[in-house]
C-alpha positions as CSV (number, residue, x, y, z in Angstrom):
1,X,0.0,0.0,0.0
2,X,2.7,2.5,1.0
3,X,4.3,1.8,-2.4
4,X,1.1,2.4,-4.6
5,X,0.0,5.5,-2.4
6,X,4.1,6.7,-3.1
7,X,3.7,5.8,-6.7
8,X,0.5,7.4,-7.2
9,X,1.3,10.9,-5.8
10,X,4.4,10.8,-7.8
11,X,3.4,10.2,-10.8
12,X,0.4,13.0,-10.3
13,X,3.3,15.4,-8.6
14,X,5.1,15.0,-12.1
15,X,2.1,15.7,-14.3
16,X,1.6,18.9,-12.1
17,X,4.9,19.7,-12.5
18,X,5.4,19.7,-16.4
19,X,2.4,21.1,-16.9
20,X,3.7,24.0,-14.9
21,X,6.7,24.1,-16.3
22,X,5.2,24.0,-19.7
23,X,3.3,27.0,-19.2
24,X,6.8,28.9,-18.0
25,X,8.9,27.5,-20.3
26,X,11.2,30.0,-21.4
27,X,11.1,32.3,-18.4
28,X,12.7,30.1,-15.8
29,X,16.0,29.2,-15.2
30,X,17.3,25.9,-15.0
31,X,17.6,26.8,-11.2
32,X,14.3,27.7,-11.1
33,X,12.8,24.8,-12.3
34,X,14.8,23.0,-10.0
35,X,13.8,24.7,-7.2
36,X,9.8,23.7,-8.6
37,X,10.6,20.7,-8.7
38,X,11.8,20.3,-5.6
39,X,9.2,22.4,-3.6
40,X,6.9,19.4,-5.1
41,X,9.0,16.9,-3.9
42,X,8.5,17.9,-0.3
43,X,5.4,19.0,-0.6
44,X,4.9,15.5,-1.8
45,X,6.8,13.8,0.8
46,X,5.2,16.1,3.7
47,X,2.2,15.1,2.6
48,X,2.5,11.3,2.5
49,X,4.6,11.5,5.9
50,X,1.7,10.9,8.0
51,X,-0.5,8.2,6.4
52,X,2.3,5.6,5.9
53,X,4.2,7.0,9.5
54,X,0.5,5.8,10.9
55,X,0.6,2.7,8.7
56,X,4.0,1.3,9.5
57,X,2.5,1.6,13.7
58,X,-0.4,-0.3,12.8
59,X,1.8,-3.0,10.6
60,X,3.9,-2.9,13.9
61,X,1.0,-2.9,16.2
62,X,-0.9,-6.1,14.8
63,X,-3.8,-4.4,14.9
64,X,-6.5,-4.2,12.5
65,X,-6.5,-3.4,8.3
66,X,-9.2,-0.3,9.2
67,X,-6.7,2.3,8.4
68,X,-5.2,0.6,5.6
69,X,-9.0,0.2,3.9
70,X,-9.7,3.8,4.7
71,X,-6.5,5.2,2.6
72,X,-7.3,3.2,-0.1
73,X,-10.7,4.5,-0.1
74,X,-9.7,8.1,0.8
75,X,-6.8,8.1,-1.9
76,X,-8.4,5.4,-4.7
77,X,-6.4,3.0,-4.8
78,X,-7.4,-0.5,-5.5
């Protein structure tokens, strides 16, 4: 689950991100877009910091597959 919820975000972080940079291409710098990209990046990675922090404790805790069922619901993922 933490893979697909990583690969998902990613690959909707990059489509963001081109389009973006489409739209400014031309008028930024390679250091800009750089710097784009990575303010994405941890946005990204700020974002999926809590939901697979709290799934790694449950995998730890033996406890029940309830939060894992509600991220895949909350996030579609099958």
């Amino acid at each position: 689950m933490i893979a697909r919820l990583t690969e998902d975000l990613e690959a909707k972080r990059q489509a963001i991100v081109k389009q973006l940079l489409g739209r400014l291409n031309g008028k930024l710098t390679e250091a800009d877009k750089a710097y784009v990209e990575g303010a994405f990046r941890l946005l990204q990675n700020q974002f999926l910091h809590g939901p697979i922090s709290a799934l790694t404790e449950e995998a730890h805790e033996g406890g029940g597959h309830t939060l894992l069922e509600a991220l895949r619901k909350l996030f579609r993922i099958e």
